[in-house]
C-alpha positions as CSV (number, residue, x, y, z in Angstrom):
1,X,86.2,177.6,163.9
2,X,87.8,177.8,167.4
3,X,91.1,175.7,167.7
4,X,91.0,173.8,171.1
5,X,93.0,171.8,172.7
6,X,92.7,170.2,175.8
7,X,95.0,169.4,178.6
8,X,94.8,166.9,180.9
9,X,92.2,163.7,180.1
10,X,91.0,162.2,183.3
11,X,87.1,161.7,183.7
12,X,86.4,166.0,184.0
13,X,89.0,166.0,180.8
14,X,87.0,163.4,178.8
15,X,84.1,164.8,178.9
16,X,85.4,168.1,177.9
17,X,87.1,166.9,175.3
18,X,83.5,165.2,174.1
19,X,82.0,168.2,174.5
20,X,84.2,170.1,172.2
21,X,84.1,167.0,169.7
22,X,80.3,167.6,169.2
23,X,80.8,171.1,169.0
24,X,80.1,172.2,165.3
25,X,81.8,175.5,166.7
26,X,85.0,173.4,167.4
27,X,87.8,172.0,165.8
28,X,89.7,170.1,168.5
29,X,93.2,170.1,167.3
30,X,95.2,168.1,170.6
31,X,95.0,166.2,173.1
32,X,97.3,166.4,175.8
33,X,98.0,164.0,179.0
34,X,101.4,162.9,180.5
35,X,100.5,159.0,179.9
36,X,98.4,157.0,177.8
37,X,94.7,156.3,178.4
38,X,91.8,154.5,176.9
39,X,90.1,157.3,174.9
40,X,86.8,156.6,173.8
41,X,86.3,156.0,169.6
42,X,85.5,159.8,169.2
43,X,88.6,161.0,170.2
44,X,90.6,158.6,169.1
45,X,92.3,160.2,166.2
46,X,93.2,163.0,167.2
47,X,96.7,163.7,168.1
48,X,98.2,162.6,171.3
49,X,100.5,165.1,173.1
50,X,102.5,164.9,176.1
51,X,103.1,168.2,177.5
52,X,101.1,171.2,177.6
53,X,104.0,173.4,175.4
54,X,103.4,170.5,172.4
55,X,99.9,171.8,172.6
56,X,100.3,175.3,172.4
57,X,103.1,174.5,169.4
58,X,99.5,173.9,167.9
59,X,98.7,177.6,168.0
60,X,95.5,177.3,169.8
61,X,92.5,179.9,169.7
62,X,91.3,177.9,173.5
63,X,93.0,175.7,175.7
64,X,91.4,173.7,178.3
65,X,93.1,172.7,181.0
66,X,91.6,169.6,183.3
67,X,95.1,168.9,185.1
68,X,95.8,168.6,188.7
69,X,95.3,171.6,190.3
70,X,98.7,172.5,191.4
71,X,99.5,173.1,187.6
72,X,96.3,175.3,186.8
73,X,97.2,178.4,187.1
74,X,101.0,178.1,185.7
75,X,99.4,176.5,182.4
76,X,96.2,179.1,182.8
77,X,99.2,181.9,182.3
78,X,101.1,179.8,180.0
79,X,98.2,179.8,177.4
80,X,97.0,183.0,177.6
81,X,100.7,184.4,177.1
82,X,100.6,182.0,174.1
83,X,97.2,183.9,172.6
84,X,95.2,181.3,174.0
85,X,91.6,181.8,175.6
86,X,91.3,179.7,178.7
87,X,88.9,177.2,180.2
88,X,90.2,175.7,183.3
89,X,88.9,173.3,185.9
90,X,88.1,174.5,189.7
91,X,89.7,175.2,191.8
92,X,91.3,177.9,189.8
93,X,94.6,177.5,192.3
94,X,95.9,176.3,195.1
95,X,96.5,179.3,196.8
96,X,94.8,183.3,196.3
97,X,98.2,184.9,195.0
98,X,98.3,182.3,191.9
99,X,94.3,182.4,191.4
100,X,94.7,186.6,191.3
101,X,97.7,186.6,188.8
102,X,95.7,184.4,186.1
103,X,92.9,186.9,186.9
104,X,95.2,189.7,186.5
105,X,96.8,187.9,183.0
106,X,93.7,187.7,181.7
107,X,92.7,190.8,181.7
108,X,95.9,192.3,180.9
109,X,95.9,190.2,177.5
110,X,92.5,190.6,177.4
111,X,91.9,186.7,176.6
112,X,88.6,185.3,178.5
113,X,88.4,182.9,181.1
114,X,86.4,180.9,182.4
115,X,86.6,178.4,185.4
116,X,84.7,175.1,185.9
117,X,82.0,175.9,188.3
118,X,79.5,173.7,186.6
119,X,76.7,174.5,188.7
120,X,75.9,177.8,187.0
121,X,75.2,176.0,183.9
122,X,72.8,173.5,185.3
123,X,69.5,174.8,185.3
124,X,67.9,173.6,188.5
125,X,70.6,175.2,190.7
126,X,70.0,178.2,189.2
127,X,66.5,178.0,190.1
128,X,67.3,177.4,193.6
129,X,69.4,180.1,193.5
130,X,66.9,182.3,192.0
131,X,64.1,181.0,194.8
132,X,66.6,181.2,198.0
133,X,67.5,184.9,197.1
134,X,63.7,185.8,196.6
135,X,63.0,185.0,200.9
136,X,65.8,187.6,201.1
137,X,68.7,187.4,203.8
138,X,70.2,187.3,206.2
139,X,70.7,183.8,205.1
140,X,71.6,180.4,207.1
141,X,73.4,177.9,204.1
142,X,73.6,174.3,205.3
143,X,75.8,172.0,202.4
144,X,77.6,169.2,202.5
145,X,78.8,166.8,199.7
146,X,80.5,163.6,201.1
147,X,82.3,160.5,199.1
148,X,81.8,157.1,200.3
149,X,84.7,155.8,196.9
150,X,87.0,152.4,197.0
151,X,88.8,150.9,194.5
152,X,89.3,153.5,191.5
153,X,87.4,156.5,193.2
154,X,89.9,156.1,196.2
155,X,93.0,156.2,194.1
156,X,91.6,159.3,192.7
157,X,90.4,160.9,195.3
158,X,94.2,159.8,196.8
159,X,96.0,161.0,193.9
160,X,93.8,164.9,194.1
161,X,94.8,164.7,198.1
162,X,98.1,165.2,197.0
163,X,97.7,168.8,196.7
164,X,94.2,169.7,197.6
165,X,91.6,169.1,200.4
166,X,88.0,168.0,199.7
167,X,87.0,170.9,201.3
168,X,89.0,173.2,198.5
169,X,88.5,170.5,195.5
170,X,84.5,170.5,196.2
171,X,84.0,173.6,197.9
172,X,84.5,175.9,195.6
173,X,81.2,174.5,193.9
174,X,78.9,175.3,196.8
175,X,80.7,178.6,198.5
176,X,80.1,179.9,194.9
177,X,76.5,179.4,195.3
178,X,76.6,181.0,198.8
179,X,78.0,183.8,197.4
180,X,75.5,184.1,194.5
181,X,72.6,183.9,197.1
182,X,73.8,186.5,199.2
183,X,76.3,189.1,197.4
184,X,78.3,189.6,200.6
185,X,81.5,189.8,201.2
186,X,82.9,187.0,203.6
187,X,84.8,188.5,207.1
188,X,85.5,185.3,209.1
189,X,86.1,181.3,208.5
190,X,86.6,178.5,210.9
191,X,87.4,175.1,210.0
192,X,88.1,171.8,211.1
193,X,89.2,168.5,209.6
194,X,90.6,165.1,210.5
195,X,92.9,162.5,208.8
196,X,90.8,159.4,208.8
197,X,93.5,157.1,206.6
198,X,96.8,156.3,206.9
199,X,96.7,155.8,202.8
200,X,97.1,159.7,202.5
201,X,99.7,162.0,203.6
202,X,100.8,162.9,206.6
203,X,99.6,166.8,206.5
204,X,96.6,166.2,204.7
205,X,93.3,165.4,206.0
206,X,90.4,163.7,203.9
207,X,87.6,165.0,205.8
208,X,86.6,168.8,206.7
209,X,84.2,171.0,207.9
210,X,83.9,174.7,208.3
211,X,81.7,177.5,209.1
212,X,81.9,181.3,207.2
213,X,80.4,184.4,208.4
214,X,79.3,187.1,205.7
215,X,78.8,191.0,206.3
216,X,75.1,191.2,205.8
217,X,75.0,188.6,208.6
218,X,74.9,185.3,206.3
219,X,76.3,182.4,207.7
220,X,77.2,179.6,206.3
221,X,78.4,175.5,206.9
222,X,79.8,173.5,204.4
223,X,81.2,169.5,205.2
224,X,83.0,167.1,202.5
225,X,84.5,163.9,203.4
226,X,86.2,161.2,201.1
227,X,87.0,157.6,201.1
228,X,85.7,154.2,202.2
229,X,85.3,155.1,205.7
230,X,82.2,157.4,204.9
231,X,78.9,157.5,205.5
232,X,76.5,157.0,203.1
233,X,73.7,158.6,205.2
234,X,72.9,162.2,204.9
235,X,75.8,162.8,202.3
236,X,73.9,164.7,200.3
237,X,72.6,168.1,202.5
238,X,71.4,171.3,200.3
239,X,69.3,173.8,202.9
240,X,69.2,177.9,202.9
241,X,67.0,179.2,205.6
242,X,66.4,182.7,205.8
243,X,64.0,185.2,208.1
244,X,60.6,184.3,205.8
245,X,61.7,180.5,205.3
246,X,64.0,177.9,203.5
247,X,64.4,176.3,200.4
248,X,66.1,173.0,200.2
249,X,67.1,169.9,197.6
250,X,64.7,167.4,198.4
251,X,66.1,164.5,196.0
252,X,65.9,161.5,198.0
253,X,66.9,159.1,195.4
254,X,70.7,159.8,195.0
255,X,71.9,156.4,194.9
256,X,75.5,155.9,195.5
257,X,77.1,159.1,196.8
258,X,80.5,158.5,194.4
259,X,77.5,158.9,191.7
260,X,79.1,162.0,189.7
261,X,75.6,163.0,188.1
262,X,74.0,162.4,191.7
263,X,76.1,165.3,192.9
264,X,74.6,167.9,190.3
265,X,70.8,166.3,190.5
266,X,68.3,168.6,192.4
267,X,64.9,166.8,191.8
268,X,62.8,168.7,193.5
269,X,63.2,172.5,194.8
270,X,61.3,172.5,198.3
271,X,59.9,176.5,199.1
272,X,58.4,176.7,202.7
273,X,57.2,180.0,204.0
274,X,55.2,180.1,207.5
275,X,51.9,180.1,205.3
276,X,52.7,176.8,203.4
277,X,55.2,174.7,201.1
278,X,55.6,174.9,197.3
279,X,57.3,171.8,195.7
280,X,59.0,172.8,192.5
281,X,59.5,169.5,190.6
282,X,62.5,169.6,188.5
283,X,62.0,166.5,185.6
284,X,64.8,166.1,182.4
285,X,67.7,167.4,184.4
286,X,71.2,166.8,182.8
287,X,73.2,164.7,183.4
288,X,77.4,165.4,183.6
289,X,77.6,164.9,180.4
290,X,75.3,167.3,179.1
291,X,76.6,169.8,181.8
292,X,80.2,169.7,180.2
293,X,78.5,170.2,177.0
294,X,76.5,173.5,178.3
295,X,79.7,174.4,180.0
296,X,81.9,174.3,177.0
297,X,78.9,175.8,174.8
298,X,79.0,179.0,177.4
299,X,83.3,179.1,177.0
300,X,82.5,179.2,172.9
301,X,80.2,182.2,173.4
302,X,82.4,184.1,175.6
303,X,84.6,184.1,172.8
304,X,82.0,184.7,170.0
305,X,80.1,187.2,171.7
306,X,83.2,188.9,173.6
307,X,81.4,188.1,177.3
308,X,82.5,190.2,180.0
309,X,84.1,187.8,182.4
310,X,84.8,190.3,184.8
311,X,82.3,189.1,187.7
312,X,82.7,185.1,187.4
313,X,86.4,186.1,187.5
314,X,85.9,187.4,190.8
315,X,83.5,185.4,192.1
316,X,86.3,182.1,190.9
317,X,88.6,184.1,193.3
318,X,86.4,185.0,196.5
319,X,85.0,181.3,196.5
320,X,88.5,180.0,196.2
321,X,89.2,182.6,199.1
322,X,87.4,180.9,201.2
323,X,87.6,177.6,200.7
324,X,91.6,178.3,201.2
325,X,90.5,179.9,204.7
326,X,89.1,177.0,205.7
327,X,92.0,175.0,205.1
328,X,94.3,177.4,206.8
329,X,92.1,177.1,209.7
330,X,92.0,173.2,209.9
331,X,96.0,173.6,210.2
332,X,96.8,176.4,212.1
333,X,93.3,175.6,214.4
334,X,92.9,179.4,214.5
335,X,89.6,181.3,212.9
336,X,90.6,183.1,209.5
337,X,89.8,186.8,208.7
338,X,88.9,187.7,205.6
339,X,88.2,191.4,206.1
340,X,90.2,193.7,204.1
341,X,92.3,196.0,206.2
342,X,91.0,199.4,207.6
């Protein structure tokens, strides 16, 4: 049995944490969060810790850490200098020197890792994936994913704009699907973004947009947004056009866009080539739930079957990479390079 525990127990924690619980793999040994909340009856008796060192006092075989992402790759280490494995939520850090030492940790201890880009467990984007690179490239990607949240969803989406961007926080998720469609490496980004509240902090900004060249020629536009001052129209924009045609989400029925499963929901996979459409109809998807589960599932193999990790290492780094550009952009209003020196 694996010896988990798992840090930090806001909604992605939870559901981590109830993944784990059903896990006849698992035996979840901790629970860790700085103040008391309302844990549902499964994971009520387990113990209750306050700081990520009481967990690993616990001698852990995995950790999982679902903090705020200015402490992920701090604890990441932490663990895995402990003898933990690691799971950890996206964005793996909040800047490219903290996301390449955790790298660099892991392999050095040789623990795995694995970050929460839970769209590479979910079956329908993989299908999209799978269709998008079969047109072949150069590619156009066109993605957005933009929050219309009050009340509860604001504060949260307030409390992560502390010390990340939506365009970081969210990103991650859908650059990391660029770069699975087009295995090139990004050379250029330029971003902008606007602070549309006075409820946030000065130097942050709750709504971005930027644009990211690739060196096969690839380009690619991705636009998030939170807070009660968005739009609920077109929120929800999943298109890759390429030379011999475009596949696209065609779900139409998203419902609110602070619905967490309507942000993983494909529906239907739209393939048009000049000589005609296909509709690829996508029924039983699952639901966030059943994604953590898959997620946590893949984490308990990589340690069973010894999983080389080296790739979606990488590929946690270069989509961070970028996303980090694009904020850097926003600020300085300068276009970022990403080419490696000559």
């Amino acid at each position: 049995m694996i010896r988990a525990v798992v840090a930090g127990l806001g909604n992605m924690g939870l559901s981590h944490a109830l993944a784990l619980h059903n896990h006849p793999g698992v035996d979840v040994v901790g629970l860790v969060n700085r103040s008391k909340v309302l844990l549902p009856n499964e994971l009520a008796s387990y113990p209750y810790l306050a700081t990520v060192e009481d967990g690993l006092a616990l001698k852990p075989d995995l950790m999982v850490i679902a903090t705020y992402s200015d402490s992920h790759a701090d604890y990441a280490c932490a663990a895995m200098e402990a003898g933990a494995h690691v799971f950890v939520e996206k964005p793996l850090a909040t800047n490219v020197a903290d996301a390449t030492r955790v790298v660099k940790t892991a392999t050095r201890l040789n623990r795995k890792l694995v970050v929460g880009y839970i769209l590479r467990h979910h079956p329908s984007w993989a299908r999209l994936i799978k269709e998008a690179r079969g047109l072949g490239g150069p590619f156009v990607f066109r993605l957005n994913l933009n929050q219309q949240s009050s009340g509860a969803e604001w504060d949260t989406h307030k409390a992560l704009m502390r010390t990340t961007s939506p365009i970081v926080d969210c990103g991650v998720h859908y650059v990391d699907v660029m770069c699975q469609i087009t295995d090139a490496a990004p050379v250029r980004v330029n971003g902008m973004g606007l602070r549309l509240s006075d409820e946030i902090a000065p130097d942050m900004y709750n709504y971005g947009q930027f644009q990211v060249a690739f060196d096969d020629g690839s380009i690619g536009w991705y636009e998030a947004g939170w807070g009660p001052m968005m739009s609920e129209t077109a929120f929800f924009v999943k298109d890759i056009v390429s030379p011999n045609g475009s596949v696209s989400i065609t779900e139409g029925n998203k419902g609110a866009s602070s619905d967490i499963d309507g942000h993983t929901r494909v529906g239907g996979i739209l393939v048009h080539r000049p000589d005609g459409d296909t509709m690829i109809d996508m029924p039983n998807e699952p639901g966030h739930q059943e994604l953590c589960d898959a997620e946590q599932d893949f984490v308990v193999r990589t340690i069973n079957e010894n999983i080389n990790l080296t790739r979606h290492m990488n590929d946690a780094v270069q989509s961070l990479a970028i996303c980090l550009a694009a904020d850097e952009s926003i600020r300085t209003g300068q276009p970022i390079s990403l080419e490696a020196p000559k």
